[in-house]
N, C-alpha and C positions, 0 to 999 in steps of 0.2 A: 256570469259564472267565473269569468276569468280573474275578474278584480276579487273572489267572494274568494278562489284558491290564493291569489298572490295575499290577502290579509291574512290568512293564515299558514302563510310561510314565514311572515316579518315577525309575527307571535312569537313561531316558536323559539326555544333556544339555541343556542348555535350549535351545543353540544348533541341536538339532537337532528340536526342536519346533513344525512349521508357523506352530502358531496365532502363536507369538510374532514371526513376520516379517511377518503379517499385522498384525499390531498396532501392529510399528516401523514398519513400510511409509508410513503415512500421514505422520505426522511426518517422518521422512526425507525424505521428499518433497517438504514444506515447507520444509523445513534448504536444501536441495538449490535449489529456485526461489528461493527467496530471496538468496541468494548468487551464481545467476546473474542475477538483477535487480538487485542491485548490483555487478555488471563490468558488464553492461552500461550501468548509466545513469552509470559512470564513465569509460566509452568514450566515449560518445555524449552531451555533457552539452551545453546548448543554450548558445547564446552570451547572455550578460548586456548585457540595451539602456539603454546608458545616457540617461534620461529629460532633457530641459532643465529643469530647477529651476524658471527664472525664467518661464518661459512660463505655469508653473500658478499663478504668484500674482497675474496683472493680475486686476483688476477693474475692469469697467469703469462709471461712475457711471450710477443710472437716474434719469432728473426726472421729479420723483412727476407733476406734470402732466400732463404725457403720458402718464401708468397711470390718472391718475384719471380722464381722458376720454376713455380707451378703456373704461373699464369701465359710463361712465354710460350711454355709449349701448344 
């Protein structure tokens, strides 16, 4: 009876063989979310801020004096 079930597993097609949807299942899966995560973040894509340039490059001077007699005390 064993060899009479394994012949008529080699028959079938592959495409009718559980295990193997259980196997693409997962990856599919993946294909699948991924592909809706990007419509979505190309739907929904955030607006770009534009930063002021100039504002990040002041410096302004420190007089070491005033560092070195706050630090004596």
């Amino acid at each position: 009876m064993d060899q009479r079930n394994n012949t008529q597993n080699e028959s079938r097609p592959w495409y009718k063989i559980p295990m193997v949807w259980f196997v693409m299942a997962l990856p599919l899966t993946a294909v699948v979310a991924s592909i809706i995560t990007l419509v979505i973040a190309a739907k929904h894509s955030p607006d770009v801020i534009q930063h002021n340039r100039h504002s990040s490059k002041i410096i302004t001077p420190v007089d070491s004096d005033k560092t070195e007699q706050g630090n004596s005390n």
